[in-house]
N, C-alpha and C positions, 0 to 999 in steps of 0.2 A: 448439533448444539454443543456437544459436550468436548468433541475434537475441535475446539478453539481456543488457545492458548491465552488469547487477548481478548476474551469475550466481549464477543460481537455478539451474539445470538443469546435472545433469551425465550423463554416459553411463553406463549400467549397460551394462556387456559381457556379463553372464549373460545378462538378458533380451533385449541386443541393442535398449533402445531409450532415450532421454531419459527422464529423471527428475528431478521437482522435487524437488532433495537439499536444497536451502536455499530452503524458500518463505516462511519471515521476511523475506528478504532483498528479497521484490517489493516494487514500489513500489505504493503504493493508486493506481488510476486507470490503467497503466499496462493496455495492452492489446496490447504490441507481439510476444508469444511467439503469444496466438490470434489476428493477423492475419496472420503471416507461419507458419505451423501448415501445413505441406504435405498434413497428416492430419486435420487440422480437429480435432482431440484436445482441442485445451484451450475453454473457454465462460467466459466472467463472466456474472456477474448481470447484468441490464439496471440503468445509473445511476439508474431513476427506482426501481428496488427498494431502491438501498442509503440513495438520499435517504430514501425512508420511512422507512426506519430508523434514519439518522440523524434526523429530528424525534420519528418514536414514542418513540425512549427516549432524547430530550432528548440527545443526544452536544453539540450545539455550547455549549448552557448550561453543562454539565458541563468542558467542558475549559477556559471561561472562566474559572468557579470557579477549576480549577487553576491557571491562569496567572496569575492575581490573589494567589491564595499563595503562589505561588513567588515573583512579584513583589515580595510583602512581605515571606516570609522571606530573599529574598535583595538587599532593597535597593537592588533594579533602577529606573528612570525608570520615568514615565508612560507614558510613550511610546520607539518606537524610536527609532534613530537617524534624523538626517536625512541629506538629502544635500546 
């Protein structure tokens, strides 16, 4: 509970144990609750599961798509900024 930077986890006192109260709030890739887990409680996917997934059902084409319309209808550059 307490190694969550973005607090997700809060204390349930009924049950007496951590709970993901706000699991919106994790970060994708983020693995720092099931490393430091003194109970081994929490698991992710293995990364090369979620990469399948992301190609099976096209996610990076698709968020391109979006970024390209949003680019238009909001009359953003090409590109980002430089430095």
């Amino acid at each position: 509970m307490t190694s969550c930077g973005r607090i997700v986890f809060r204390y349930d006192y009924e049950a007496r144990k951590s709970v993901a109260y706000e699991p919106e709030r994790c970060m994708v890739g983020c693995t720092t609750c099931a490393n430091t887990c003194t109970e081994q409680a929490i698991s992710f996917q293995p990364l090369s599961d979620i990469r399948l997934l992301i190609k099976r059902n096209k996610i990076l084409k698709r968020v391109k798509k979006v970024a390209l319309l949003d680019r238009d209808r909001f009359g953003l550059p090409e590109s980002g900024p430089t430095a």
